[in-house]
LUMDRENMI-179416 format. One record per residue (C-alpha): residue in three letters; residue number from 1; x, y, z. Coordinates in steps of 0.2 Angstrom, whole numbers. Layout:
N
<miza><residu>ALA</residu><num>NUM</num><east>X</east><north>Y</north><up>Z</up></miza>
...
This chain:
180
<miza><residu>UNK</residu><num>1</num><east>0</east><north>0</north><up>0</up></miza>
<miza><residu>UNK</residu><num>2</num><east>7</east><north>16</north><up>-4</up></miza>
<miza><residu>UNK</residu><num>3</num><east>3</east><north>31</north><up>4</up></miza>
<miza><residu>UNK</residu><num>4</num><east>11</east><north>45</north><up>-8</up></miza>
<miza><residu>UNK</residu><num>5</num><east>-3</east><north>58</north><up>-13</up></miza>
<miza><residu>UNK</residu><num>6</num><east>-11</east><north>58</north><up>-27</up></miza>
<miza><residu>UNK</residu><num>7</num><east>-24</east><north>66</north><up>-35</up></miza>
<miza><residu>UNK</residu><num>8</num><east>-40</east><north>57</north><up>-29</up></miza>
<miza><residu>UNK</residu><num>9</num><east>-38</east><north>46</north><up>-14</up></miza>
<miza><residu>UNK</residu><num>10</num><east>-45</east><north>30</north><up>-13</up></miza>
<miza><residu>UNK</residu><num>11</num><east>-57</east><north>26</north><up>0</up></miza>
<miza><residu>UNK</residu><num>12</num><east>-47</east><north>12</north><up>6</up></miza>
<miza><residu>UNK</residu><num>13</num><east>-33</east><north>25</north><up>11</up></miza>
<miza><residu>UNK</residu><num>14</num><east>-47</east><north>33</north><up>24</up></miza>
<miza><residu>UNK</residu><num>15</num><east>-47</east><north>16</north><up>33</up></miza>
<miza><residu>UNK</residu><num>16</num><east>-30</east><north>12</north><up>35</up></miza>
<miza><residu>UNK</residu><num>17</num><east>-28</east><north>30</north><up>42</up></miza>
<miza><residu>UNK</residu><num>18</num><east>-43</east><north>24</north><up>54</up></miza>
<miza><residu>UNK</residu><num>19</num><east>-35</east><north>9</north><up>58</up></miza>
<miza><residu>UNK</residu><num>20</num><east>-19</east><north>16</north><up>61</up></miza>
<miza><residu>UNK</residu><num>21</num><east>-24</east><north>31</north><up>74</up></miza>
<miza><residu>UNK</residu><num>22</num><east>-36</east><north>18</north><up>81</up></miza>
<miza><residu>UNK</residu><num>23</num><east>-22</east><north>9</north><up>87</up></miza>
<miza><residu>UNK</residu><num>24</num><east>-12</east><north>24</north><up>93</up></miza>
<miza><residu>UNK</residu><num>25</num><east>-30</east><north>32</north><up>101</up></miza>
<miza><residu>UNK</residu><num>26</num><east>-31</east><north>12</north><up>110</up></miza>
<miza><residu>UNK</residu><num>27</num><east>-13</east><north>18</north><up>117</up></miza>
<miza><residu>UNK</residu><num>28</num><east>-17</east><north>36</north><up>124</up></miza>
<miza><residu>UNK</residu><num>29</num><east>-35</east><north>31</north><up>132</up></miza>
<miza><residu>UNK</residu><num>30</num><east>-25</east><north>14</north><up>140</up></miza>
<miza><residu>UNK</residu><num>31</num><east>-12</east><north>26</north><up>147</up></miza>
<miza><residu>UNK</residu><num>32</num><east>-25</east><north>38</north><up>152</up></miza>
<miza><residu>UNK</residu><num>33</num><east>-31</east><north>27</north><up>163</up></miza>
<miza><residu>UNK</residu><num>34</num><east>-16</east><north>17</north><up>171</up></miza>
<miza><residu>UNK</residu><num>35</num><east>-15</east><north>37</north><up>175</up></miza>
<miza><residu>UNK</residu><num>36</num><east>-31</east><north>39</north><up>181</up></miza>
<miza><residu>UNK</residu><num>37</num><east>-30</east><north>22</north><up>193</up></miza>
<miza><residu>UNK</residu><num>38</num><east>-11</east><north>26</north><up>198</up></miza>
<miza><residu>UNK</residu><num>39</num><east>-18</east><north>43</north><up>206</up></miza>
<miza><residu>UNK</residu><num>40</num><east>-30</east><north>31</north><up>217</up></miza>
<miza><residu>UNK</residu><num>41</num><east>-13</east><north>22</north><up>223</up></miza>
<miza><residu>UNK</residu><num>42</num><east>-2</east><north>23</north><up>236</up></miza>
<miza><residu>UNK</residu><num>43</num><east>13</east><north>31</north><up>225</up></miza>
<miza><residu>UNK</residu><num>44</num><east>4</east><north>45</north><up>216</up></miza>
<miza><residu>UNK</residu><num>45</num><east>20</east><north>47</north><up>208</up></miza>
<miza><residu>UNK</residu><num>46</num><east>18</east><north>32</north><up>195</up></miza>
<miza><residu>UNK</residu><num>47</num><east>4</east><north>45</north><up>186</up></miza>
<miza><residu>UNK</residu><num>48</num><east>15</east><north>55</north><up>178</up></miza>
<miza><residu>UNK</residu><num>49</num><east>22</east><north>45</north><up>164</up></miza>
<miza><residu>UNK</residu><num>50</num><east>6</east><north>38</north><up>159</up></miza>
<miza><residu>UNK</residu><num>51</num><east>-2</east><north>53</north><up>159</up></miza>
<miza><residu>UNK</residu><num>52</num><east>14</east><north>60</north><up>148</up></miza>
<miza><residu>UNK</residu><num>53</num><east>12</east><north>46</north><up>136</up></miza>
<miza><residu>UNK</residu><num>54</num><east>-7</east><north>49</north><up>135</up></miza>
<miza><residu>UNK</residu><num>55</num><east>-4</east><north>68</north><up>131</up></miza>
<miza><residu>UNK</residu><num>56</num><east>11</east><north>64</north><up>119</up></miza>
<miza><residu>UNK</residu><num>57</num><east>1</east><north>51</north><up>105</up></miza>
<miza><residu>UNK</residu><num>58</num><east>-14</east><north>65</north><up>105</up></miza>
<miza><residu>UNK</residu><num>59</num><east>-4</east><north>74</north><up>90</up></miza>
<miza><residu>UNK</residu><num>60</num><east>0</east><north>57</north><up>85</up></miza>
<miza><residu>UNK</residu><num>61</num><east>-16</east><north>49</north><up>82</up></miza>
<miza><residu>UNK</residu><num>62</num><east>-22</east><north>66</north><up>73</up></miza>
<miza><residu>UNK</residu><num>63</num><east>-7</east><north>67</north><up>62</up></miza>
<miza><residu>UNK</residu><num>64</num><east>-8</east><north>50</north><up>57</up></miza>
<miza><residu>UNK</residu><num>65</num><east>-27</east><north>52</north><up>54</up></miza>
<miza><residu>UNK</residu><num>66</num><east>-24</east><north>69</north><up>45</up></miza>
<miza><residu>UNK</residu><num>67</num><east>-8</east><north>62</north><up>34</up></miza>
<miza><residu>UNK</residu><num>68</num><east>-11</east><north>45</north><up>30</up></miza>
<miza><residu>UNK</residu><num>69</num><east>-30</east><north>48</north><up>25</up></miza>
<miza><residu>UNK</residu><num>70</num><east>-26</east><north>61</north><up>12</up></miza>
<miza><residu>UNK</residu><num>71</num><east>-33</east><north>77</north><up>21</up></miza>
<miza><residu>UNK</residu><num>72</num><east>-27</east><north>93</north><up>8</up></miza>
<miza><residu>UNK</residu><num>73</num><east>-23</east><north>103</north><up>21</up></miza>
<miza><residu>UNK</residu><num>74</num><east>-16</east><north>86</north><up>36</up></miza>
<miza><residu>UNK</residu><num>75</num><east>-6</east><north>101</north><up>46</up></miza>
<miza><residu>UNK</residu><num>76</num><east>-23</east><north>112</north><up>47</up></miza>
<miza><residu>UNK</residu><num>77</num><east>-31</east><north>95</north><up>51</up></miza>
<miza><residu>UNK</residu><num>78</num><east>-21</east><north>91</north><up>64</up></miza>
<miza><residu>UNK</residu><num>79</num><east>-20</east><north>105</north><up>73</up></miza>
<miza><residu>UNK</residu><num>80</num><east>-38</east><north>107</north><up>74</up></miza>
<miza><residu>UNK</residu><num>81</num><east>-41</east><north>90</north><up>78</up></miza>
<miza><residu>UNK</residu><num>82</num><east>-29</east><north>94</north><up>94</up></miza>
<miza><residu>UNK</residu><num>83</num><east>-36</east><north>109</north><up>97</up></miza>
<miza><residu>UNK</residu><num>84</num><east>-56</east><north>101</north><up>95</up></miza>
<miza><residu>UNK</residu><num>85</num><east>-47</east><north>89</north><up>107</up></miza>
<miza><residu>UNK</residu><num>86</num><east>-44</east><north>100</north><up>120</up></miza>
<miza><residu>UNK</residu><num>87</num><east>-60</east><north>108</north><up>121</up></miza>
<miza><residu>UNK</residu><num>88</num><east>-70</east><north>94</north><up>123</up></miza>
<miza><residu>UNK</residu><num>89</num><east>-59</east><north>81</north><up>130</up></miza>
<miza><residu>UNK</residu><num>90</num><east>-57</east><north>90</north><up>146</up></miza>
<miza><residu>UNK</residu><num>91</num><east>-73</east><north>98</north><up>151</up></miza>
<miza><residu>UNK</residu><num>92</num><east>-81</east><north>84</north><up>146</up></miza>
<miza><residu>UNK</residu><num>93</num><east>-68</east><north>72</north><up>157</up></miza>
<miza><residu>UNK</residu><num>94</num><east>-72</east><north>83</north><up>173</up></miza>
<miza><residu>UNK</residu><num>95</num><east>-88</east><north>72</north><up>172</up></miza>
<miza><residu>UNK</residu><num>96</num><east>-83</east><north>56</north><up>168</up></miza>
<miza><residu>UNK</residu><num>97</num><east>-64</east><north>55</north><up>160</up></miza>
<miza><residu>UNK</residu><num>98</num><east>-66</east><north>40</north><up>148</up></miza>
<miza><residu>UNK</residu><num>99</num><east>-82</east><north>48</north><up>142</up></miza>
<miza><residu>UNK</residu><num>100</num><east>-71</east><north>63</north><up>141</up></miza>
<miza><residu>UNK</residu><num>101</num><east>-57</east><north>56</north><up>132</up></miza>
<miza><residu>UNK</residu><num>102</num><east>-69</east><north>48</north><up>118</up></miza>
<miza><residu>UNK</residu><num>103</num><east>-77</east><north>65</north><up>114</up></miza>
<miza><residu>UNK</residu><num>104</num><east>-61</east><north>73</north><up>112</up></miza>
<miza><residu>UNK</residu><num>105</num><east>-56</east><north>62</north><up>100</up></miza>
<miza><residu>UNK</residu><num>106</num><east>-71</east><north>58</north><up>90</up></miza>
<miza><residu>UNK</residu><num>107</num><east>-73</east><north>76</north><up>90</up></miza>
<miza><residu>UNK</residu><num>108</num><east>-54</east><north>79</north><up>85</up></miza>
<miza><residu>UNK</residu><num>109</num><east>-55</east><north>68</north><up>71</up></miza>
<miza><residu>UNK</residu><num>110</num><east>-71</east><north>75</north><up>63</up></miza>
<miza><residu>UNK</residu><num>111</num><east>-59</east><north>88</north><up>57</up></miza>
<miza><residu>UNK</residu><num>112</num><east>-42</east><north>78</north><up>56</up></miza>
<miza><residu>UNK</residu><num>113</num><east>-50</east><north>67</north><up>46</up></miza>
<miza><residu>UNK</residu><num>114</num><east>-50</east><north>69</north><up>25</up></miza>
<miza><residu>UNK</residu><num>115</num><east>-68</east><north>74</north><up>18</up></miza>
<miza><residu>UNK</residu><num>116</num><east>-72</east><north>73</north><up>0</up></miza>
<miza><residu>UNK</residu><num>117</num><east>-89</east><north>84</north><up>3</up></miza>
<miza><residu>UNK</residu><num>118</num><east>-90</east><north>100</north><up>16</up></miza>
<miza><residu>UNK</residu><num>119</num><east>-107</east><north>90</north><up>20</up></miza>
<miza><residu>UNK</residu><num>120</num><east>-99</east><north>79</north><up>30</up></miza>
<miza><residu>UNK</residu><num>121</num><east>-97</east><north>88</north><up>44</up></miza>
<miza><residu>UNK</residu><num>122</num><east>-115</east><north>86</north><up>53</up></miza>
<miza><residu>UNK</residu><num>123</num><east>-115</east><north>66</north><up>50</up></miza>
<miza><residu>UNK</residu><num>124</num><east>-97</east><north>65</north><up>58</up></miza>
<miza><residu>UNK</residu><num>125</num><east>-106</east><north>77</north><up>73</up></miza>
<miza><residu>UNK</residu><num>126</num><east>-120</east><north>65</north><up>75</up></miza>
<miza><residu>UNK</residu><num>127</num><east>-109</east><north>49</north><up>76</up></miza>
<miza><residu>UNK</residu><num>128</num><east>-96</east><north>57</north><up>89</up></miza>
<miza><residu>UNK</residu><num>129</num><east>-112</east><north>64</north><up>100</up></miza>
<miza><residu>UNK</residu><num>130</num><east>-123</east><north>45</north><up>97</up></miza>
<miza><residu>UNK</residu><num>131</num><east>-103</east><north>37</north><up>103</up></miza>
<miza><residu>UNK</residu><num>132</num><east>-100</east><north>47</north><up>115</up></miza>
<miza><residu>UNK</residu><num>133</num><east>-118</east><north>44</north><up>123</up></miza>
<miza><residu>UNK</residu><num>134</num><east>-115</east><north>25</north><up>119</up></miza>
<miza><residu>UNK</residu><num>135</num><east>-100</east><north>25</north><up>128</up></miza>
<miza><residu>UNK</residu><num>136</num><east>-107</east><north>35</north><up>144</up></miza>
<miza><residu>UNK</residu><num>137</num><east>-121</east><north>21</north><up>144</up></miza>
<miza><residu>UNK</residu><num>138</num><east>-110</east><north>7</north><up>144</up></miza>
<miza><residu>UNK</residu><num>139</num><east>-99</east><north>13</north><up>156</up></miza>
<miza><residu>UNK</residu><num>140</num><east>-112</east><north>15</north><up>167</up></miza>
<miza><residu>UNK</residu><num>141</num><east>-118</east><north>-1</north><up>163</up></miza>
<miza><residu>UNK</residu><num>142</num><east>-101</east><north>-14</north><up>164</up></miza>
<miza><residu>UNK</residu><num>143</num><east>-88</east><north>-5</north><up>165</up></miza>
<miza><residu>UNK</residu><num>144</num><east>-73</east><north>-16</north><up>154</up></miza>
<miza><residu>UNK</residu><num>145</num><east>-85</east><north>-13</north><up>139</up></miza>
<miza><residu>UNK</residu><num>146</num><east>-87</east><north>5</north><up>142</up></miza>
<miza><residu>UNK</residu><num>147</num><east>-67</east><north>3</north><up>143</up></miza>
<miza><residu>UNK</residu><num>148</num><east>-63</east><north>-4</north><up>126</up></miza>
<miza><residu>UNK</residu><num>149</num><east>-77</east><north>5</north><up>116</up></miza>
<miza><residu>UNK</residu><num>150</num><east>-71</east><north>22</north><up>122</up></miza>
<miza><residu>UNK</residu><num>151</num><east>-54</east><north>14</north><up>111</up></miza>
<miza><residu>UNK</residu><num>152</num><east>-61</east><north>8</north><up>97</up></miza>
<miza><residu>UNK</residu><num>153</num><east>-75</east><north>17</north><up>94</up></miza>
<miza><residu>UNK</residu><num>154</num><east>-72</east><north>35</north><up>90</up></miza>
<miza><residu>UNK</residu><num>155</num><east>-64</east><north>35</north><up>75</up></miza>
<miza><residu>UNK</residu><num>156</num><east>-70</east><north>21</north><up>66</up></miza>
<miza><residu>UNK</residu><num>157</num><east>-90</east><north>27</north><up>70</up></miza>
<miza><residu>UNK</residu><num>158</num><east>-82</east><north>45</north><up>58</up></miza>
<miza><residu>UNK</residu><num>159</num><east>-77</east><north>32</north><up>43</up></miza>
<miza><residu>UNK</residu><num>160</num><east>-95</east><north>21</north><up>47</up></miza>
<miza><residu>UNK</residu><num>161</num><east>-104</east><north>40</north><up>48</up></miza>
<miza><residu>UNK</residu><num>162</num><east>-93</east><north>45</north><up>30</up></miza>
<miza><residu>UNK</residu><num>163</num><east>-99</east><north>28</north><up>23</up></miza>
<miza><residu>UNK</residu><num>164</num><east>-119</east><north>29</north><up>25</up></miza>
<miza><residu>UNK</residu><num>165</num><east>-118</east><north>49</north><up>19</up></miza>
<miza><residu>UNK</residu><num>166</num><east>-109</east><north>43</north><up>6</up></miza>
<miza><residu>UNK</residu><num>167</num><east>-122</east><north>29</north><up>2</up></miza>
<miza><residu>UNK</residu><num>168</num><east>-135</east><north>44</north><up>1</up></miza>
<miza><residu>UNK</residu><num>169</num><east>-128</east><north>53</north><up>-10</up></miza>
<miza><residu>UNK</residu><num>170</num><east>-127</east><north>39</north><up>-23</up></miza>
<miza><residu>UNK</residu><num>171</num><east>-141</east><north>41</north><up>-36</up></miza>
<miza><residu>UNK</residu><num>172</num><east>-153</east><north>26</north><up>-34</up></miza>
<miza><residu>UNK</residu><num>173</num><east>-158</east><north>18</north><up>-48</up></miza>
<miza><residu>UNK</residu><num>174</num><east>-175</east><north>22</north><up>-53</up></miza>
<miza><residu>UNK</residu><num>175</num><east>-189</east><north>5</north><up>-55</up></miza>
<miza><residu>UNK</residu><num>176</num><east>-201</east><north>10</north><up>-65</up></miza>
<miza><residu>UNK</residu><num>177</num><east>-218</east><north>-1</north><up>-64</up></miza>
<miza><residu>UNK</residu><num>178</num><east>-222</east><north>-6</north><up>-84</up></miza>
<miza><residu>UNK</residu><num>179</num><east>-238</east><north>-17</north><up>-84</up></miza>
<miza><residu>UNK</residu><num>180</num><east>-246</east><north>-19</north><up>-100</up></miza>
């Protein structure tokens, strides 16, 4: 798979970026939470690495999304995905900080995130806002699950909310009822 720019970019290239921040999101919410359960501990000291690693792979996982998906402008991208990130990732984390974490990044990634249409914008919206209520409710509910969805889910809900508008947008073929 080559990743060198070129004039249209396939939609193929969308996922790998998916896949490849995913992995780096999975990462910085992991960390974020050894963080979070070391404060809890007996050595409050042990939080501060993982919380560093957490912070450091939040430009990662938006440059990476940002570069590898083809964005026009992937600096823009990232740096309003880290900026997106920051203010929704920690009000929202006062409240709960997994929920918090998950809104910052599916936010983020709404703009890191190549578009092929400036339409996308509100479906991307309404999958990080139906994710991140998904991923309150589940927390809520059993924990561990809430856990690994706040991971995984984010970003690939942007590529599944970028795959049903696109769906939408193709013409449908017309049936015409000929009965003689």
């Amino acid at each position: 798979m080559s990743f060198v720019q070129t004039a249209e970019p396939s939609p193929n290239r969308k996922w790998w970026a998916i896949g490849i921040a995913t992995a780096l999101m999975a990462l910085s919410v992991s960390s974020f939470v050894v963080a979070l359960v070391a404060t809890d501990s007996e050595d409050a000291r042990a939080a501060g690495p993982a919380f560093a690693l957490g912070f450091a792979l939040v430009p990662a996982v938006f440059g990476v999304l940002a570069f590898v998906s083809g964005h026009d402008r992937a600096p823009i991208g990232t740096l309003q995905g880290m900026g997106l990130w920051l203010l929704l990732a920690l009000p929202v984390g006062l409240f709960n900080p997994v929920t918090g974490l998950a809104a910052g990044f599916g936010g983020g990634g709404i703009y890191a995130l190549r578009r092929e249409d400036y339409r996308q914008l509100r479906p991307r919206i309404v999958a990080t806002i139906l994710t991140t209520v998904y991923i309150t409710v589940t927390l809520m509910i059993f924990v561990p699950a809430g856990l690994f969805a706040s991971a995984l889910l984010p970003l690939t809900a942007l590529g599944i909310s970028d795959w049903i508008a696109e769906r939408h947008r193709e013409p449908r073929p017309v049936h015409t009822d000929v009965r003689e």
